[in-house]
mmCIF file of the N, C-alpha and C atoms, coordinates in Angstrom:
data_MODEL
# 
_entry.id   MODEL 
# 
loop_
_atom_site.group_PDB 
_atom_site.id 
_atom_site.type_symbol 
_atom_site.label_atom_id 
_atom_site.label_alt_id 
_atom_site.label_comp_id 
_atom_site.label_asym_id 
_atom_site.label_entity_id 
_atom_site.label_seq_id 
_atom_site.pdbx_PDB_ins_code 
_atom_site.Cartn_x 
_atom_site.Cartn_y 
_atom_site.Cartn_z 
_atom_site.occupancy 
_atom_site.B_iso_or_equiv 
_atom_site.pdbx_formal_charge 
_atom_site.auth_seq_id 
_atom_site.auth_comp_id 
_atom_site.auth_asym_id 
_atom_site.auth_atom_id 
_atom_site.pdbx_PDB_model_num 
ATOM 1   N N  . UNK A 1 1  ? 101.353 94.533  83.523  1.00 0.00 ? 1  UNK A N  1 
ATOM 2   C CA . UNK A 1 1  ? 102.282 94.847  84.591  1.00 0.00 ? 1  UNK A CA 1 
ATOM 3   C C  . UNK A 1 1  ? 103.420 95.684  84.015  1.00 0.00 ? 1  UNK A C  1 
ATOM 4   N N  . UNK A 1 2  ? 103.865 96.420  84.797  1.00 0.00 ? 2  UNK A N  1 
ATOM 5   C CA . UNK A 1 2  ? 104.863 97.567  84.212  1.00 0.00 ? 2  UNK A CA 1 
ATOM 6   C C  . UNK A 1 2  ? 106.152 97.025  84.541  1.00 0.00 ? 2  UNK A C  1 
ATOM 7   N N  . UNK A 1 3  ? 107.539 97.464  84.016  1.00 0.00 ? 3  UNK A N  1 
ATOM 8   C CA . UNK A 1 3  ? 108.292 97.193  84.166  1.00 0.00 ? 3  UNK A CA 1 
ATOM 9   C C  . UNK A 1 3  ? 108.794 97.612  85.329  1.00 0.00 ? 3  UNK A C  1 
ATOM 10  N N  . UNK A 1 4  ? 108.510 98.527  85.908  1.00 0.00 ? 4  UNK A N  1 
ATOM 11  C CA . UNK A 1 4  ? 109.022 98.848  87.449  1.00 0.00 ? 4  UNK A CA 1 
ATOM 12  C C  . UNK A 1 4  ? 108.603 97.741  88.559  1.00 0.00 ? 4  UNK A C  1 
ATOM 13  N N  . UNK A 1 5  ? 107.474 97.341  88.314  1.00 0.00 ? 5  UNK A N  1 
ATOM 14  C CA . UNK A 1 5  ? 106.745 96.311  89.315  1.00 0.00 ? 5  UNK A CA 1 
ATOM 15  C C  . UNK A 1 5  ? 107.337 94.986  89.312  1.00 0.00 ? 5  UNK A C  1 
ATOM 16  N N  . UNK A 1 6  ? 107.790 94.678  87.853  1.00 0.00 ? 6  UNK A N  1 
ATOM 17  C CA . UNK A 1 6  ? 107.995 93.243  87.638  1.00 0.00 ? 6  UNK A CA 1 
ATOM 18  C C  . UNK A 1 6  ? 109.330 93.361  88.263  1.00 0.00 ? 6  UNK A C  1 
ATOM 19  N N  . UNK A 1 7  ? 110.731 94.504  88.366  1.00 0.00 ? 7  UNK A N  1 
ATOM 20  C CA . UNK A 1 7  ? 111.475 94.766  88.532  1.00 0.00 ? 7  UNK A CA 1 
ATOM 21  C C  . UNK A 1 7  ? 111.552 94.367  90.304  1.00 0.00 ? 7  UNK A C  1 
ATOM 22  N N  . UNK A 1 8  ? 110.619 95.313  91.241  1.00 0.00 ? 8  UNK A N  1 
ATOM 23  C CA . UNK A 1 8  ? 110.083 95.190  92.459  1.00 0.00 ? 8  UNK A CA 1 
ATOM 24  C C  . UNK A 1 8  ? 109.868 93.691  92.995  1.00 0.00 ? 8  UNK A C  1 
ATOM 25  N N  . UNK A 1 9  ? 109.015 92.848  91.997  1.00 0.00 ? 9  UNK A N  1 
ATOM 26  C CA . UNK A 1 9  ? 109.054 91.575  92.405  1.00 0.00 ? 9  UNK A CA 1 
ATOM 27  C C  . UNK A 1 9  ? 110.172 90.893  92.478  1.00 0.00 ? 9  UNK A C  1 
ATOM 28  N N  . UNK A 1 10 ? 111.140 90.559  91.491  1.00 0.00 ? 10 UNK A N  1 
ATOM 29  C CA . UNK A 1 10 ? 111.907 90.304  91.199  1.00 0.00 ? 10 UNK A CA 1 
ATOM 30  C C  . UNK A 1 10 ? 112.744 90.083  92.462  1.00 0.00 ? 10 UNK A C  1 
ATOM 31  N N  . UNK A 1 11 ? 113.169 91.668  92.822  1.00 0.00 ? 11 UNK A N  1 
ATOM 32  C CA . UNK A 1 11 ? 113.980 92.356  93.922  1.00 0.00 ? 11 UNK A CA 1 
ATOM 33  C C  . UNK A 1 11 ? 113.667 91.822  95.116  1.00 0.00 ? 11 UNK A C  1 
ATOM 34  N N  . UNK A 1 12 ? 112.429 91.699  95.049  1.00 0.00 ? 12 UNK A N  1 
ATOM 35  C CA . UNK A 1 12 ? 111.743 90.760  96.676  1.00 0.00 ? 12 UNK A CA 1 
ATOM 36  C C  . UNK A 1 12 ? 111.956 89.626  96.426  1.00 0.00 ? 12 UNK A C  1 
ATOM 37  N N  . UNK A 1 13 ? 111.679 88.766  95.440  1.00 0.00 ? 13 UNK A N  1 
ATOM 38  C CA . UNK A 1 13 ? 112.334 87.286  95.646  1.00 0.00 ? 13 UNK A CA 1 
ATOM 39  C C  . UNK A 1 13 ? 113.832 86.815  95.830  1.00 0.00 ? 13 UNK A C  1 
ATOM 40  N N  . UNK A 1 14 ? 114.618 87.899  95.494  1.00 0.00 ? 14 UNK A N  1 
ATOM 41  C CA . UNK A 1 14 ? 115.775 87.604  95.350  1.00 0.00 ? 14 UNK A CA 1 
ATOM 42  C C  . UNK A 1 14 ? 116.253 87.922  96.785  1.00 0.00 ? 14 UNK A C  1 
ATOM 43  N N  . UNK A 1 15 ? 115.595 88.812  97.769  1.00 0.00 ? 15 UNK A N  1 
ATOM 44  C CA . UNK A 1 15 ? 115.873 89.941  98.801  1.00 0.00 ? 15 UNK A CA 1 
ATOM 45  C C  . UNK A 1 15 ? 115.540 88.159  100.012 1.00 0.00 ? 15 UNK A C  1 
ATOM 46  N N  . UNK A 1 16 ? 113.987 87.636  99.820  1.00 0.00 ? 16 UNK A N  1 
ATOM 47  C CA . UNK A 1 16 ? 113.909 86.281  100.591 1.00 0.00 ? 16 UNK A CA 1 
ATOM 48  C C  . UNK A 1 16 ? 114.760 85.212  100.950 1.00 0.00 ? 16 UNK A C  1 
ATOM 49  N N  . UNK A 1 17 ? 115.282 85.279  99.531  1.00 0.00 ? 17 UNK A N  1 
ATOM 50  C CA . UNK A 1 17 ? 116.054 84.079  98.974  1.00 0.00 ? 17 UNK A CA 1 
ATOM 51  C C  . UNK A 1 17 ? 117.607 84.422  99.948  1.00 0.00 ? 17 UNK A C  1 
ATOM 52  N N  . UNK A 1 18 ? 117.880 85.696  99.207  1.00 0.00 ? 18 UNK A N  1 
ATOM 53  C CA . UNK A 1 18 ? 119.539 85.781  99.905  1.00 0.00 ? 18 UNK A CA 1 
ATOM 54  C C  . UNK A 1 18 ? 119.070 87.521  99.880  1.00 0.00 ? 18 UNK A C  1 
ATOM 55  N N  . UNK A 1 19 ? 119.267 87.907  101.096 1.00 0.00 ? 19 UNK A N  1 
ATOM 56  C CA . UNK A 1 19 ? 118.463 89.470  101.361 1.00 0.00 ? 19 UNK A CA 1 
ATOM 57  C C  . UNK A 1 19 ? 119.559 90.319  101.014 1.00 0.00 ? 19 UNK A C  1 
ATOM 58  N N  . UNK A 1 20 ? 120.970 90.015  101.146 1.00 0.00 ? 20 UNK A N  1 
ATOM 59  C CA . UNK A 1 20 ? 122.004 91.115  100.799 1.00 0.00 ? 20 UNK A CA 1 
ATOM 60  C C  . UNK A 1 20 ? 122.088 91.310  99.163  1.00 0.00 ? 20 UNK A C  1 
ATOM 61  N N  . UNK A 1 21 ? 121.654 90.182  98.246  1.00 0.00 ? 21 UNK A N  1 
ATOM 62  C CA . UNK A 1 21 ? 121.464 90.191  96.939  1.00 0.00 ? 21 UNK A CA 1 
ATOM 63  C C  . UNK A 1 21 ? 120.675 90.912  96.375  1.00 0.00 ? 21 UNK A C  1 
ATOM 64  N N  . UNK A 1 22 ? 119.181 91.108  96.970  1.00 0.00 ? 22 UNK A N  1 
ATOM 65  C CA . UNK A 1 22 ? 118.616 91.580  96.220  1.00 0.00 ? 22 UNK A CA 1 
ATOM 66  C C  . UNK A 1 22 ? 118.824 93.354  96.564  1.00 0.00 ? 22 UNK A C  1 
ATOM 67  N N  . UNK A 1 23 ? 118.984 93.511  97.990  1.00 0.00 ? 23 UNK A N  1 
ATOM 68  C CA . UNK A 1 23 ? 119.445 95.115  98.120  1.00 0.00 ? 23 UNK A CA 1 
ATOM 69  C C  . UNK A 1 23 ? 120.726 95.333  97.241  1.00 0.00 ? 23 UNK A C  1 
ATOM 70  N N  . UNK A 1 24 ? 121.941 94.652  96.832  1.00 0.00 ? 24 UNK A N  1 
ATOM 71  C CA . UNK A 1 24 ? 122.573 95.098  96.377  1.00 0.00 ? 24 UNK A CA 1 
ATOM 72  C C  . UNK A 1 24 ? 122.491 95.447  94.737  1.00 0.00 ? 24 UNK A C  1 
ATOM 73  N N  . UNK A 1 25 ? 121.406 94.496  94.542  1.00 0.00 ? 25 UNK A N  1 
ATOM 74  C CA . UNK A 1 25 ? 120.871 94.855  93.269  1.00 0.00 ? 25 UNK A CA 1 
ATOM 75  C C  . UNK A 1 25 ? 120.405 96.283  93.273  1.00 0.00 ? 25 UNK A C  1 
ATOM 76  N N  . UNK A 1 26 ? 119.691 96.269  93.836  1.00 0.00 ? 26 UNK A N  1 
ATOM 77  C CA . UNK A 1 26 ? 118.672 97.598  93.908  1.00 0.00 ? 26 UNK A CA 1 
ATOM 78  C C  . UNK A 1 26 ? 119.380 98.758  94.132  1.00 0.00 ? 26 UNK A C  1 
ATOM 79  N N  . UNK A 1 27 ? 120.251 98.633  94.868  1.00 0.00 ? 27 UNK A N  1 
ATOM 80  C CA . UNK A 1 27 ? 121.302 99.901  95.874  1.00 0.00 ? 27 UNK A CA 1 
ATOM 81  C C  . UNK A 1 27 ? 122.495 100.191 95.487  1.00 0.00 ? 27 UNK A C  1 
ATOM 82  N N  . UNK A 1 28 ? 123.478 99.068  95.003  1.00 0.00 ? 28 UNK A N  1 
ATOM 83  C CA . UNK A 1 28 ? 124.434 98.564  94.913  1.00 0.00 ? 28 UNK A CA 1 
ATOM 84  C C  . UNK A 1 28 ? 125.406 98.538  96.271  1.00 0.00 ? 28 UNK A C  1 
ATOM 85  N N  . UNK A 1 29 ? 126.525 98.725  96.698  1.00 0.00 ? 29 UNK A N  1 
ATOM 86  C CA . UNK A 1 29 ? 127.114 99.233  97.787  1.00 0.00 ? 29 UNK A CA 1 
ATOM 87  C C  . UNK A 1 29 ? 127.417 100.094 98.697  1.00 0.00 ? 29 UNK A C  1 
ATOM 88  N N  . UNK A 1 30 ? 125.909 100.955 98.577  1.00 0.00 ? 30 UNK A N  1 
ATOM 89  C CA . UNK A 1 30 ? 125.606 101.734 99.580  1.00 0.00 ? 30 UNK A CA 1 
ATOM 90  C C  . UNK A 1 30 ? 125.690 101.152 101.268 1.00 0.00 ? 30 UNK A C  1 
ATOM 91  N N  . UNK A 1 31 ? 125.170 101.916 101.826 1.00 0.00 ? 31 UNK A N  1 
ATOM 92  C CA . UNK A 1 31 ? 124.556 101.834 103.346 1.00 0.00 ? 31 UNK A CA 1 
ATOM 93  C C  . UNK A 1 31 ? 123.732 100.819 103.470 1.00 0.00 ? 31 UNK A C  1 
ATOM 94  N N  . UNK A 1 32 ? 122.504 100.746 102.853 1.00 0.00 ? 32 UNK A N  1 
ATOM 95  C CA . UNK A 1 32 ? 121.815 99.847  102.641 1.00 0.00 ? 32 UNK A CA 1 
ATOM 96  C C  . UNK A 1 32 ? 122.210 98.476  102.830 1.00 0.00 ? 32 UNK A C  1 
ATOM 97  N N  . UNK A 1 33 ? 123.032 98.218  101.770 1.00 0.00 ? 33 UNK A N  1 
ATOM 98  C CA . UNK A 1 33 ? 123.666 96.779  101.477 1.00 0.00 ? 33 UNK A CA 1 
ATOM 99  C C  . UNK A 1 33 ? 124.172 96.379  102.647 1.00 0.00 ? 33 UNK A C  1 
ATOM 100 N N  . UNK A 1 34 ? 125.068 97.172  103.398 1.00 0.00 ? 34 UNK A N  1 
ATOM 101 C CA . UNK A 1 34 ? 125.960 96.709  104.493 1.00 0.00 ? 34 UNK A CA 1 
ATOM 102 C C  . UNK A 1 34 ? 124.667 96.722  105.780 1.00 0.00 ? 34 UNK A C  1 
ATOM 103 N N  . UNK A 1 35 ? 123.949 97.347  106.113 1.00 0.00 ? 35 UNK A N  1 
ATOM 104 C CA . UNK A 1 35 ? 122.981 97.579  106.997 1.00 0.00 ? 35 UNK A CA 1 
ATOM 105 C C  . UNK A 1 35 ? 122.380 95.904  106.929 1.00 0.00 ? 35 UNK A C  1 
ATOM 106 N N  . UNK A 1 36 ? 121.803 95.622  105.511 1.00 0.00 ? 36 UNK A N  1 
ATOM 107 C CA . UNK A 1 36 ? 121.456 94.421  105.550 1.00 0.00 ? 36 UNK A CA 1 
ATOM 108 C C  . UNK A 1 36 ? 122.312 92.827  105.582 1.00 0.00 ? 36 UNK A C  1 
ATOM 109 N N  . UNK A 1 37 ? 123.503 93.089  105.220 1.00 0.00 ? 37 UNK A N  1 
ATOM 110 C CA . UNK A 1 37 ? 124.386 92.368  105.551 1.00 0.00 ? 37 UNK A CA 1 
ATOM 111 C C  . UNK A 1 37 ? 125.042 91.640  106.939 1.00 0.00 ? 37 UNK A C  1 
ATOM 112 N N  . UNK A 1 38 ? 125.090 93.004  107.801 1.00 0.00 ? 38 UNK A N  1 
ATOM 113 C CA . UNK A 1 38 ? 125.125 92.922  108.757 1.00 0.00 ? 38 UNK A CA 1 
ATOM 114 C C  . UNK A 1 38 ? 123.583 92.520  110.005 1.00 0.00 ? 38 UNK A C  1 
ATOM 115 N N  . UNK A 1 39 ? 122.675 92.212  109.194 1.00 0.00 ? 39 UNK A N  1 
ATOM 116 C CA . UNK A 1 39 ? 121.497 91.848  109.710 1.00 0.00 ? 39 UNK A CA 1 
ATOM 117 C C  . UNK A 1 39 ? 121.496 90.580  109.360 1.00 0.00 ? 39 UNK A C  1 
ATOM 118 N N  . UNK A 1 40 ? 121.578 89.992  108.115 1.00 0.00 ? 40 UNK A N  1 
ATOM 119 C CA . UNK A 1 40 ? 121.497 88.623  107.563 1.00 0.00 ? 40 UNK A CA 1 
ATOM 120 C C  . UNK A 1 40 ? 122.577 87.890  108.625 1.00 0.00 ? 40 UNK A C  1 
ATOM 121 N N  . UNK A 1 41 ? 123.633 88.834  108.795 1.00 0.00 ? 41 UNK A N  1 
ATOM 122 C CA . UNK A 1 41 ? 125.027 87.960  109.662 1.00 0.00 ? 41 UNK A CA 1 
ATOM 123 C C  . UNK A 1 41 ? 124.345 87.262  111.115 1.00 0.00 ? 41 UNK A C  1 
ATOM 124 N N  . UNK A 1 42 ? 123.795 88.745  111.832 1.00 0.00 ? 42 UNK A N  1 
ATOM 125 C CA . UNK A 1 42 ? 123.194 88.184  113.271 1.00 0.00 ? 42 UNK A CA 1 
ATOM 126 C C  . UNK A 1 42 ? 122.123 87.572  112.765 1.00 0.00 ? 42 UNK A C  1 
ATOM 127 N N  . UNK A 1 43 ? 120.899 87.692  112.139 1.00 0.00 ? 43 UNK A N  1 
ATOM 128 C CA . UNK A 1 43 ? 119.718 86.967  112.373 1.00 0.00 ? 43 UNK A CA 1 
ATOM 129 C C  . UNK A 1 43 ? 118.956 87.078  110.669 1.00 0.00 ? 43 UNK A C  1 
ATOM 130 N N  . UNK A 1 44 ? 118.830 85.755  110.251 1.00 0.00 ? 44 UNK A N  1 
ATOM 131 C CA . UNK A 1 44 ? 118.628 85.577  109.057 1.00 0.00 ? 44 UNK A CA 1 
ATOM 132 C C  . UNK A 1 44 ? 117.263 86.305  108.488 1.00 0.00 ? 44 UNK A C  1 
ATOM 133 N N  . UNK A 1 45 ? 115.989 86.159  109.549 1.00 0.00 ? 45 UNK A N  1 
ATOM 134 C CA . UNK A 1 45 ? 115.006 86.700  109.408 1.00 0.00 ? 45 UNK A CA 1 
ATOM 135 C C  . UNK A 1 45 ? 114.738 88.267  109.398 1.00 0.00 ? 45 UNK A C  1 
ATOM 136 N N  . UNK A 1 46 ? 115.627 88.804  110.127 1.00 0.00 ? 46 UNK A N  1 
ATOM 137 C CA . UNK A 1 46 ? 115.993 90.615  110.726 1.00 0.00 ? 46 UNK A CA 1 
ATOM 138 C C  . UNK A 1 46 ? 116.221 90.984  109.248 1.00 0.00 ? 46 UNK A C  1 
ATOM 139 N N  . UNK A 1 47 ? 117.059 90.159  108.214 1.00 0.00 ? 47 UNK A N  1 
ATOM 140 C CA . UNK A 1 47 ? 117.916 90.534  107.230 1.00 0.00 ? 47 UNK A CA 1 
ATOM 141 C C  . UNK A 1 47 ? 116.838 90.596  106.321 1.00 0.00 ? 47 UNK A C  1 
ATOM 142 N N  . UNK A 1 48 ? 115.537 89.666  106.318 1.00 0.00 ? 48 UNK A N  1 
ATOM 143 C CA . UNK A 1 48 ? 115.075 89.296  105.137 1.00 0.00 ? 48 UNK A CA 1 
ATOM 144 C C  . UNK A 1 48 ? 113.696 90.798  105.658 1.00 0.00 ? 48 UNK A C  1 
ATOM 145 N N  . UNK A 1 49 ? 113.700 91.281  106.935 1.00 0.00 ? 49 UNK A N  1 
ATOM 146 C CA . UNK A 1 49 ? 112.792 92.276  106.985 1.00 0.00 ? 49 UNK A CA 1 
ATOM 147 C C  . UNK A 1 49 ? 113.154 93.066  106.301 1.00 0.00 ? 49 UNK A C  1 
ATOM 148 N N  . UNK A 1 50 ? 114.221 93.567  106.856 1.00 0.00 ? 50 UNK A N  1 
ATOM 149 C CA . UNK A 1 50 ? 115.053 95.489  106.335 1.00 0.00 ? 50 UNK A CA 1 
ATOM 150 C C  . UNK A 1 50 ? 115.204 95.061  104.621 1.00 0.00 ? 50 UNK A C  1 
ATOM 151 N N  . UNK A 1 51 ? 115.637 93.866  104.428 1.00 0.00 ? 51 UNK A N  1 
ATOM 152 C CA . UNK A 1 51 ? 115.538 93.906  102.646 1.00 0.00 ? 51 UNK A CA 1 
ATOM 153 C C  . UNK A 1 51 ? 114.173 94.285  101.990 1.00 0.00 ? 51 UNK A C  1 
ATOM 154 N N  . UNK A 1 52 ? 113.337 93.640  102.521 1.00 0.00 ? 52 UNK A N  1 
ATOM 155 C CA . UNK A 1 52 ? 112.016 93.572  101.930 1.00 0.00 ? 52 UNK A CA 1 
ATOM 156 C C  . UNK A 1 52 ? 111.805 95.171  102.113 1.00 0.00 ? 52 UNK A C  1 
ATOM 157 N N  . UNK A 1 53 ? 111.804 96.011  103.085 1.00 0.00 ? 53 UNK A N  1 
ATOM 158 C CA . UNK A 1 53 ? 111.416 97.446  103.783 1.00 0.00 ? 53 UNK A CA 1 
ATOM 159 C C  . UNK A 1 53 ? 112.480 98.247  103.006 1.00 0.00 ? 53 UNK A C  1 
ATOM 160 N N  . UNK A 1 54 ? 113.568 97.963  102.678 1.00 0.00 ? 54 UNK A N  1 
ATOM 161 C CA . UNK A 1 54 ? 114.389 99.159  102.217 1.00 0.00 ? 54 UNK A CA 1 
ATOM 162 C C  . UNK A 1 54 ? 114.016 99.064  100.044 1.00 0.00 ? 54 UNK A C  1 
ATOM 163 N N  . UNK A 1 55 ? 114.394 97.860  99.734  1.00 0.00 ? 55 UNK A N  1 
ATOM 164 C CA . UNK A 1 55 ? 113.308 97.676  98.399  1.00 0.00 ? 55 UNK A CA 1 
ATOM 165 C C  . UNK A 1 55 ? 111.953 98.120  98.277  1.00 0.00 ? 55 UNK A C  1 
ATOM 166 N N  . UNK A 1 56 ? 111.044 98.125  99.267  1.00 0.00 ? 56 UNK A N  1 
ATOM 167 C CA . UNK A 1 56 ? 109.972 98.932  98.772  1.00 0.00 ? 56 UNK A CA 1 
ATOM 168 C C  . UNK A 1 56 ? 109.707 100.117 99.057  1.00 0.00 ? 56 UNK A C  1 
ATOM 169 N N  . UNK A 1 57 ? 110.556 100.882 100.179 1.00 0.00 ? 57 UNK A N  1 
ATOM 170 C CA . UNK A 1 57 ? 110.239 102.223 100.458 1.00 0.00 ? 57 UNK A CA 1 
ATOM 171 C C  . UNK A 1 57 ? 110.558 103.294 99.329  1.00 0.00 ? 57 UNK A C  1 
ATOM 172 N N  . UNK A 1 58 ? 110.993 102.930 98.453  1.00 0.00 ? 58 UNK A N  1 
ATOM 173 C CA . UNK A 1 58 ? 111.315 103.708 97.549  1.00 0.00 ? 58 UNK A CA 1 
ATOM 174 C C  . UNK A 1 58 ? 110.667 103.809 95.986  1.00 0.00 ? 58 UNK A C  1 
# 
């Protein structure tokens, strides 16, 4: 396994767990972060989509 992948996993467990964490890992305080922040706020599950989708589109 490469280090980018293990990196990717990582990012997704952390993104499940607490979804603004692991985008901010990945992103830091971009758009992103707040996009998902503000998703985790209204609906916990909404938050844990766009984390999972904005970590792997890239």
């Amino acid at each position: 396994m490469a280090d980018g992948s293990t990196a990717t996993c990582v990012d997704i467990l952390l993104a499940v767990i607490l979804p603004p964490l692991g985008v901010f890992l990945k992103f830091g305080c971009k758009a992103e972060f707040w996009i998902c922040l503000l998703l985790t706020i209204l609906g916990y599950i909404p938050g844990i989509i766009y984390a999972v989708y904005a970590i792997t589109k890239k």
